[in-house]
C-alpha positions as CSV (number, residue, x, y, z in Angstrom):
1,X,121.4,106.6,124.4
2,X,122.2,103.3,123.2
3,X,125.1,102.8,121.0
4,X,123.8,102.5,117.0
5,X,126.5,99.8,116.3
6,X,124.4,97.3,119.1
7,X,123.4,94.7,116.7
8,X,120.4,94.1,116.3
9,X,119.4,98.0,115.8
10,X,115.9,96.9,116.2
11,X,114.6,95.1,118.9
12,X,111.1,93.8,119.9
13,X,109.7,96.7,121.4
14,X,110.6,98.3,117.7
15,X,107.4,98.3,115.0
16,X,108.4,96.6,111.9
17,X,110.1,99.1,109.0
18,X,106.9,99.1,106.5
19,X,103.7,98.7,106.7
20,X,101.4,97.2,104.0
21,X,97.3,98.7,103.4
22,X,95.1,96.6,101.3
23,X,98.0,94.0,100.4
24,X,95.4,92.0,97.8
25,X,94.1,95.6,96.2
26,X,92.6,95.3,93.1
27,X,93.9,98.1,91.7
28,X,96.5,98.4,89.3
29,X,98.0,101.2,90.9
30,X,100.5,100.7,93.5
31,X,101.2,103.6,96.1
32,X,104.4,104.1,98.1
33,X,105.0,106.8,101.0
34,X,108.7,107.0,101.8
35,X,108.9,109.3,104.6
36,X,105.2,108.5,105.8
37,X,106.6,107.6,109.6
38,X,108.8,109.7,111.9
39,X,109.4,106.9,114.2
40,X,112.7,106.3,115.7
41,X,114.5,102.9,116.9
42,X,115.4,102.9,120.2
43,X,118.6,102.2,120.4
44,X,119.2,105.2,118.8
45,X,117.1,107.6,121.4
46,X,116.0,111.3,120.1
47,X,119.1,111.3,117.7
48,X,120.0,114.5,119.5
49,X,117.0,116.5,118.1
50,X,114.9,118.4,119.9
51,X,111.2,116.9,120.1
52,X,109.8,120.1,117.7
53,X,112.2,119.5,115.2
54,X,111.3,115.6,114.9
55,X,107.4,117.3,114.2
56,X,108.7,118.8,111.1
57,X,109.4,118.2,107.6
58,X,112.9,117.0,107.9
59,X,111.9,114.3,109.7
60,X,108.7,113.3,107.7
61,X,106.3,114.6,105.0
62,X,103.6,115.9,107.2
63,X,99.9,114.4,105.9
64,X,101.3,111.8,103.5
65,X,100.6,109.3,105.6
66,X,96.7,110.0,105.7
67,X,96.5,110.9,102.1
68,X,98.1,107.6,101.0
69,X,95.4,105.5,103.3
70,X,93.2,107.2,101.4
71,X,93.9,107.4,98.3
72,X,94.6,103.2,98.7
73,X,91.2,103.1,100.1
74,X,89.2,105.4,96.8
75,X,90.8,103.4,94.3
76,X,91.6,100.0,96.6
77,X,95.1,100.0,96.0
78,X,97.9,98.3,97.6
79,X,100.1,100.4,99.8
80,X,103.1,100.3,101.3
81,X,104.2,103.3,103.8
82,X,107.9,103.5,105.8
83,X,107.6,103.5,109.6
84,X,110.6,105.3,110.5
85,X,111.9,108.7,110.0
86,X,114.0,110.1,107.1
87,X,116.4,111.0,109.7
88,X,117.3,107.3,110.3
89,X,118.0,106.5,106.7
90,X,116.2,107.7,103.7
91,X,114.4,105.3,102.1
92,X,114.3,107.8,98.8
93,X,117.9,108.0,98.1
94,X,120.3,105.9,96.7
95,X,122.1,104.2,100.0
96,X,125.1,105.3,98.6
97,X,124.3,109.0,98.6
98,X,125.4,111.2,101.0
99,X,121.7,112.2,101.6
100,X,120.6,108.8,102.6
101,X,121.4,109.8,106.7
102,X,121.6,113.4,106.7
103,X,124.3,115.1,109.1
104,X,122.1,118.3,108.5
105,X,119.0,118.6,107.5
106,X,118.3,122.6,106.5
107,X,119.6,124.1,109.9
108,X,119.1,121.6,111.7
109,X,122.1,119.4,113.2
110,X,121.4,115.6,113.4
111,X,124.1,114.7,116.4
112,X,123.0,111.4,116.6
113,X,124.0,110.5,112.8
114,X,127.2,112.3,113.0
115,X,130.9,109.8,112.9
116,X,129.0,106.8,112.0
117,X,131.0,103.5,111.9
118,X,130.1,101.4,109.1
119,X,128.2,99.2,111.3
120,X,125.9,101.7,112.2
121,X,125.4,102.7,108.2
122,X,124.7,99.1,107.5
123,X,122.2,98.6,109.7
124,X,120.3,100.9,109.5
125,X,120.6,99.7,105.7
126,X,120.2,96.1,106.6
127,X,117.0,96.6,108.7
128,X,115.2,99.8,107.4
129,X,116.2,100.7,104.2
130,X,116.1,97.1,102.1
131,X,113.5,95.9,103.9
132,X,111.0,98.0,103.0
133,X,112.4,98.2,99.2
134,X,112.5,93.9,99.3
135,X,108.1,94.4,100.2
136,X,108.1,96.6,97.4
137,X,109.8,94.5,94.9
138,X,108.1,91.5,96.0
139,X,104.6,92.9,95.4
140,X,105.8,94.1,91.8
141,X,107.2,90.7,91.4
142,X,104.3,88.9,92.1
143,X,102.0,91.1,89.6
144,X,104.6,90.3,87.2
145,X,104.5,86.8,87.8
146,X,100.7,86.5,87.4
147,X,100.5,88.9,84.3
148,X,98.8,91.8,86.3
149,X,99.7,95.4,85.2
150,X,101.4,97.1,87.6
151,X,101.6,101.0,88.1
152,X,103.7,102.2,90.5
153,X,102.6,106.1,92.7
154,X,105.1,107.5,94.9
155,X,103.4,110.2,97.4
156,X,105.2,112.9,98.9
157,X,104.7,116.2,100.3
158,X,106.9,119.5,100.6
159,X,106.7,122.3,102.6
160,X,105.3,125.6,101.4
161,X,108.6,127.5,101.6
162,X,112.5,125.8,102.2
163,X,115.0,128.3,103.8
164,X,113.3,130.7,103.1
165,X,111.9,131.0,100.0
166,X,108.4,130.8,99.6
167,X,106.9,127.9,96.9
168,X,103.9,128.8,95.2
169,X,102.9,125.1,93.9
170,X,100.0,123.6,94.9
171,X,101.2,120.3,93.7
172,X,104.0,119.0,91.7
173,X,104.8,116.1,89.4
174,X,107.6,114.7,89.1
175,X,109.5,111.9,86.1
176,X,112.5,111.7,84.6
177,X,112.9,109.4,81.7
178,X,109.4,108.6,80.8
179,X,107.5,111.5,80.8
180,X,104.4,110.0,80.0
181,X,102.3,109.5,82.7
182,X,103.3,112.8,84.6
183,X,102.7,114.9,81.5
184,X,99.3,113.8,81.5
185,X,98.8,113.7,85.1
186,X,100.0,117.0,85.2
187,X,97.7,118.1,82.4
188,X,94.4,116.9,84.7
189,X,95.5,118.4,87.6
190,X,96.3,121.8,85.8
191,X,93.2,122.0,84.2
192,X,91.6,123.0,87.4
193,X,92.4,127.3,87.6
194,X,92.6,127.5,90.9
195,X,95.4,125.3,91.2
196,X,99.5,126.0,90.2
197,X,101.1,122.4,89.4
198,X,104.8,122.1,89.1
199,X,106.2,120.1,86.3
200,X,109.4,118.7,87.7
201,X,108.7,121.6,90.4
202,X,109.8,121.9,93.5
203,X,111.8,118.7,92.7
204,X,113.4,117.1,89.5
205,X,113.8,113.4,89.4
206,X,116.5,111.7,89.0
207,X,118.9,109.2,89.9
208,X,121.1,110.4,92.4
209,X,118.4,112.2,94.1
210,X,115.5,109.6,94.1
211,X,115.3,105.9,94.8
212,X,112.1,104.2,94.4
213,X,110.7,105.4,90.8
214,X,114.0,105.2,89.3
215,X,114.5,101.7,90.5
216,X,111.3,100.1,91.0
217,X,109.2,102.2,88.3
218,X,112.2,102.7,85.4
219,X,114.0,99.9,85.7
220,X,111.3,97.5,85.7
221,X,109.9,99.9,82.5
222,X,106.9,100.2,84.9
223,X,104.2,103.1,84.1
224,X,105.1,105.6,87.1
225,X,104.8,109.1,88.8
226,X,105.9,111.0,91.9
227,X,103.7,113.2,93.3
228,X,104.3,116.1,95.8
229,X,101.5,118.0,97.8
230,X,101.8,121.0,99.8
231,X,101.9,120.2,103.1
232,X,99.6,123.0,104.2
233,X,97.2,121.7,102.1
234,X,96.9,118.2,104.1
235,X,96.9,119.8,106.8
236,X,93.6,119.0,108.0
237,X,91.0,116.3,107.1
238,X,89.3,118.3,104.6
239,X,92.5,119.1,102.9
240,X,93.2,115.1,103.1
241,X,89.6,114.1,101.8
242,X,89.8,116.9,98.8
243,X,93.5,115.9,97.4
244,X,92.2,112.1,98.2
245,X,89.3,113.1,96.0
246,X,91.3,114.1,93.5
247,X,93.9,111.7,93.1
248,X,91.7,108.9,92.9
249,X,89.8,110.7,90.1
250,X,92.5,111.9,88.2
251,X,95.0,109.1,88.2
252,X,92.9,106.5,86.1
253,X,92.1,109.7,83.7
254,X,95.9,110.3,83.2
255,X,96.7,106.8,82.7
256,X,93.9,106.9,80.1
257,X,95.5,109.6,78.6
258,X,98.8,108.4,78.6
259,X,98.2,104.6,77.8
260,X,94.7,105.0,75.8
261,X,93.9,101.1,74.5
């Protein structure tokens, strides 16, 4: 393994940290997938973890990635998904955070992120984290700019139990402090019996915990949501197409709802 304070951490042979889907969507909806990729630099190898473990959650959120193409492609929406893993630096926390590189992720021991010098933090800061936050802001920037509405979507899944205990959501939406948009997103999606929707469930929102709605979709006083899936339910095409489905349906509906005019 290469050393992570080698400057630059990425090289040429390295994808670029974002990627962007329909860049000139029409949409007014903007989507974001934070831990979309579970690629790794490298210069810093396997990070020490086995090849299983970088499968799992706590390297990625397993069928985001597909579900956001999607969804981007129903309702022709830009999209912006992260290329590499959480476990480099998570581009959902505050850099500052002692979650942003995880040590330990559940039981899982991250050797590779272990007695970092502050080199290695900042750049993996430098050229993961900001970049893909800069892309972000610049899109919302440019709507501003030109006086088009922006709304801003954050996708994520979650597993169906953590340590243990078992989740029973289906889905979950998550705000903090405008509420409007996920109350009535969550009242759509609820409406349909066969599905249990969390309301701040399995996550709450906030600022210590969350990066991207707090600073891109509250402090710009942006119209905004997180939304969780249940892995197992994307965990197949049909599972994709169905919560696609139903994202692209409900979203307008809630911002209806929410912002009637």
């Amino acid at each position: 393994m290469l050393s992570p304070d080698l400057e630059p951490l990425l090289t040429p042979d390295d994808p670029p940290p974002y990627d962007v889907v329909r860049p000139e969507g029409a949409s007014r909806f903007v989507l974001t997938a934070d831990h979309a990729g579970r690629r790794l630099p490298n210069a810093l190898g396997d990070l020490g973890v086995s090849a299983s473990e970088l499968q799992r959650h706590i390297a990625w959120d397993l069928g985001v990635e597909p579900l956001a193409r999607a969804v981007s492609e129903r309702l022709d929406a830009f999209l912006i998904l992260q290329t590499y893993s959480r476990l480099v630096i998570d581009p959902n926390r505050p850099p500052s955070s002692p979650q942003s590189i995880v040590t330990r992720s559940e039981r899982t021991d991250i050797p590779g992120n272990q007695g970092l010098s502050s080199a290695a933090v900042e750049a993996r800061q430098r050229e993961v984290f900001w970049p893909y936050h800069r892309r972000l802001a610049a899109e919302l920037d440019r709507r501003r700019d030109a006086g088009r509405e922006a709304v801003l979507i954050s996708l994520h899944s979650f597993t169906p139990s953590y340590m243990d205990d078992a989740r029973r959501w289906h889905a979950g939406v998550l705000y903090n402090r405008d509420p409007r948009l996920g109350h009535a997103l969550w009242a759509r999606l609820g409406a349909d019996p066969a599905l249990v929707v969390g309301d701040n469930e399995p996550y709450a929102l906030g600022d210590l915990s969350d990066y991207t709605v707090p600073v891109h979709g509250e402090q710009r006083g942006l119209p905004h949501v997180e939304i969780e899936i249940r892995q197992d339910l994307l965990a197949d095409t049909a599972g994709i197409i169905a919560w696609a489905d139903r994202l692209a349906r409900d979203l307008p509906l809630a911002m209806a709802d929410a912002f009637p005019r």
